[in-house]
C-alpha atoms as an extended CHARMM CRD file, in Angstrom:
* protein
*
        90  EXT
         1         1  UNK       CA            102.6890000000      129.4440000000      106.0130000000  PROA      1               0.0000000000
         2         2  UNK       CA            100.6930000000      126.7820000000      106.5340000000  PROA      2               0.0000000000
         3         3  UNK       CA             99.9110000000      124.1300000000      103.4400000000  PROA      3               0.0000000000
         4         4  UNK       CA             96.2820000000      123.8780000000      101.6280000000  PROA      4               0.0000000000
         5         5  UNK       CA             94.7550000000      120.4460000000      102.2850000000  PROA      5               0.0000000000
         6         6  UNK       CA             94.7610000000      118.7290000000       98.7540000000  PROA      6               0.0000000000
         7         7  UNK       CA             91.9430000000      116.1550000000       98.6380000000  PROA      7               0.0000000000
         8         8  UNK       CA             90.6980000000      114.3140000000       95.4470000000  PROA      8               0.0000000000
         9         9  UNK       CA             86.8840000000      114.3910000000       97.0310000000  PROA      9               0.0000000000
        10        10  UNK       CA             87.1290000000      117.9110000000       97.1810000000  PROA      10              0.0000000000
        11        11  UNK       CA             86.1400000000      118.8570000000       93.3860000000  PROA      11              0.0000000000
        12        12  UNK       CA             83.7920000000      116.1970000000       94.0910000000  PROA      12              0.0000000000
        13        13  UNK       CA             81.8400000000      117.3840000000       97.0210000000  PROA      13              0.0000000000
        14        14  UNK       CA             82.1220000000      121.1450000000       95.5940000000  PROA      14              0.0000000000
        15        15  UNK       CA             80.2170000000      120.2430000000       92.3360000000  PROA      15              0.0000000000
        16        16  UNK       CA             77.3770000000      118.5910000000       94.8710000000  PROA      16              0.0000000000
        17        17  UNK       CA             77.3030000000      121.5210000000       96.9300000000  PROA      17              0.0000000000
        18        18  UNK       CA             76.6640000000      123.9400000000       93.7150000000  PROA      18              0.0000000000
        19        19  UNK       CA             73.7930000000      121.3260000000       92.8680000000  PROA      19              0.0000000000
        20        20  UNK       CA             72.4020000000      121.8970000000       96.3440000000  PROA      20              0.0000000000
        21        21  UNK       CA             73.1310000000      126.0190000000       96.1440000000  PROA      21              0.0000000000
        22        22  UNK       CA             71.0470000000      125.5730000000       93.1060000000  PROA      22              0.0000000000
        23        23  UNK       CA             67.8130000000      123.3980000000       94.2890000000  PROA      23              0.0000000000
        24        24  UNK       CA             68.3070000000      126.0230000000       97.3260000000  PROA      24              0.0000000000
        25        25  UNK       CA             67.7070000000      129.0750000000       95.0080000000  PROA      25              0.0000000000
        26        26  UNK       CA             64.6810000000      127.1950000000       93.0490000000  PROA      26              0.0000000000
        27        27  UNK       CA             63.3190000000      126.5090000000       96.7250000000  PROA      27              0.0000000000
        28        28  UNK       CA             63.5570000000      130.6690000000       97.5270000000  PROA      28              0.0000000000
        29        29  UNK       CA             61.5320000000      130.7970000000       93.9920000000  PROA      29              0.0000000000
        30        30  UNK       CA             58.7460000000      128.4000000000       94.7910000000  PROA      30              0.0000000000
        31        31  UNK       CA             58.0130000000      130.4180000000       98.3050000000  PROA      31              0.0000000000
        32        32  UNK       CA             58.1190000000      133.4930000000       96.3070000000  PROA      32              0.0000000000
        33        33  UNK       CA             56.0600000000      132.4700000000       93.3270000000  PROA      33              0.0000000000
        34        34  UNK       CA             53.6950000000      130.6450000000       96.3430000000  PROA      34              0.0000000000
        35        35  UNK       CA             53.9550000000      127.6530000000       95.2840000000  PROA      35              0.0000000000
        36        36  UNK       CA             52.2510000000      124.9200000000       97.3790000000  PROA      36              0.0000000000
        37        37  UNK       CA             53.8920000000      124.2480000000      101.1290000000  PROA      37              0.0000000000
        38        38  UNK       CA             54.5820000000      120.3810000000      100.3100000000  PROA      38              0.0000000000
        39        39  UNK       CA             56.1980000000      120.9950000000       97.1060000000  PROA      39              0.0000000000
        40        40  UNK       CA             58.9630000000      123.2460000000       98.6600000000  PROA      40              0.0000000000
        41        41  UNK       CA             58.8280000000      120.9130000000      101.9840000000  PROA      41              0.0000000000
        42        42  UNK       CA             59.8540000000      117.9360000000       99.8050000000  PROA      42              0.0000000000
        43        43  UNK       CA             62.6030000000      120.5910000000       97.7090000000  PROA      43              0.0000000000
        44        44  UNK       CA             63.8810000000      121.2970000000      101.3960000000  PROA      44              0.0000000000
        45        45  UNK       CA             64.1260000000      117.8930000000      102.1350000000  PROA      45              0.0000000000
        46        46  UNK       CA             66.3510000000      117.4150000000       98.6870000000  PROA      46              0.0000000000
        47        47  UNK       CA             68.5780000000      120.0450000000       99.6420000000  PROA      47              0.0000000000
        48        48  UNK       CA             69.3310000000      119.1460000000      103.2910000000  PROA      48              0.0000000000
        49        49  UNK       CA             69.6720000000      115.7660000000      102.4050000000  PROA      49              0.0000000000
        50        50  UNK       CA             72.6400000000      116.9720000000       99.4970000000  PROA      50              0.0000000000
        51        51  UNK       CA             74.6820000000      119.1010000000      102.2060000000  PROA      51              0.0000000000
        52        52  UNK       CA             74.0200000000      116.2690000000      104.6580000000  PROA      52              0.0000000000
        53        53  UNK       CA             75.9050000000      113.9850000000      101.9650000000  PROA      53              0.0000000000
        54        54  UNK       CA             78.3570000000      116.3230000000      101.2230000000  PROA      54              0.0000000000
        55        55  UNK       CA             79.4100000000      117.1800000000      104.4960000000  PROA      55              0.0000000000
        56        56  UNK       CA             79.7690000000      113.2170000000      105.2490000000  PROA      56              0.0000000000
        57        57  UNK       CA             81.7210000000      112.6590000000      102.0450000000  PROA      57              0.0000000000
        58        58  UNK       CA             84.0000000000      116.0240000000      103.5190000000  PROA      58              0.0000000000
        59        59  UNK       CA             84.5160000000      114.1350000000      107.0910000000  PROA      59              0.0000000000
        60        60  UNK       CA             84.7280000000      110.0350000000      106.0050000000  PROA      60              0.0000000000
        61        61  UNK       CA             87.6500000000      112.1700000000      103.3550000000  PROA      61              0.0000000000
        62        62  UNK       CA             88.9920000000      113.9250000000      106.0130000000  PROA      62              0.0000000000
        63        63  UNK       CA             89.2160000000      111.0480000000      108.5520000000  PROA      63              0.0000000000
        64        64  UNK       CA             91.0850000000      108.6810000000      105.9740000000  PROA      64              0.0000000000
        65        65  UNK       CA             93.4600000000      111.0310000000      105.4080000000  PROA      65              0.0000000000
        66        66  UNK       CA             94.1260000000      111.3900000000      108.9010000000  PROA      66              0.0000000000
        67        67  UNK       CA             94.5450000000      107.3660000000      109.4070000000  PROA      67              0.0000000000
        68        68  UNK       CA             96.8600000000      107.4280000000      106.3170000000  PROA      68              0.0000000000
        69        69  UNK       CA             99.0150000000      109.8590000000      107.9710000000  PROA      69              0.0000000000
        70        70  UNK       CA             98.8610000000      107.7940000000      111.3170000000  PROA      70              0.0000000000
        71        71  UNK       CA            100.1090000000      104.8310000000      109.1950000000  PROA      71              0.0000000000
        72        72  UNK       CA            103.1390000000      106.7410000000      108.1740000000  PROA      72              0.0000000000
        73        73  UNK       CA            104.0960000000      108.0470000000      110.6840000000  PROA      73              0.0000000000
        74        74  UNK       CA            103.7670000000      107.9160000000      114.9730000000  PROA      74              0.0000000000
        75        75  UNK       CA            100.4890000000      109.4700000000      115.8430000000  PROA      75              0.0000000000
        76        76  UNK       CA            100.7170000000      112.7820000000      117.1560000000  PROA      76              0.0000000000
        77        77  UNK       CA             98.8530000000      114.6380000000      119.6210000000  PROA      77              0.0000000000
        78        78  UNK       CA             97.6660000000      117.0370000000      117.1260000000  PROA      78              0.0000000000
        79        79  UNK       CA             96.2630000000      114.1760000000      114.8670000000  PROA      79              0.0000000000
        80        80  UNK       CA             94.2510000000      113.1690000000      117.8790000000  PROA      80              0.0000000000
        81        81  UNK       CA             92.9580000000      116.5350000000      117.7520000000  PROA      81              0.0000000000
        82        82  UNK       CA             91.6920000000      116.3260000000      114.3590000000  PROA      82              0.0000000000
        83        83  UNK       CA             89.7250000000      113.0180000000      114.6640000000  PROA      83              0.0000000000
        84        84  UNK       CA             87.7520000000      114.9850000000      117.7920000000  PROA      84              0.0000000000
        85        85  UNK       CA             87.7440000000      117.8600000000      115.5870000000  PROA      85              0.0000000000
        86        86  UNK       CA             86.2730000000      116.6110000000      112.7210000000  PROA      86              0.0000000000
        87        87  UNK       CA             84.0040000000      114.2110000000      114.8110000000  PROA      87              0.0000000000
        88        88  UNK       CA             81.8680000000      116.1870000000      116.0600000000  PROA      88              0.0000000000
        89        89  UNK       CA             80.4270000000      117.1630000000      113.3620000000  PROA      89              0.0000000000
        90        90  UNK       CA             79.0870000000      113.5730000000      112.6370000000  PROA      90              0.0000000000
């Protein structure tokens, strides 16, 4: 069975994702309660820009753990597979 990844940004980048789930569920409220276009452009805005952080905090996270392990150890073919993994979601 294969082990969990244990990361110390993960708690991290979970808390900003609930802030973004949140702004995300005031932004369905403002189109419901028709609130003006520019105020829930600008909320949008907010929100992307929080997942676009969090997902960057995930992958910069992801990639040093991946050069840690490459400085323990011989680099493998499967680590090389990670880095192109992970990258292309930069």
């Amino acid at each position: 069975m294969k082990q969990p990844h244990t990361h110390l940004s993960h708690p991290r980048i979970a808390t900003r994702l609930k802030r973004a789930n949140g702004h995300l569920s005031s932004v369905i409220s403002m189109i419901e309660d028709g609130r003006p276009c520019a105020d829930i452009a600008q909320q949008l805005q907010a929100v992307e820009k929080a997942i676009t952080n969090a997902k960057r905090e995930l992958i910069f996270d992801h990639i040093d753990h991946c050069l840690e392990d490459a400085r323990n150890e011989t680099r493998t073919e499967g680590q090389s597979e990670m880095f192109k993994d992970i990258a292309r979601y930069l």
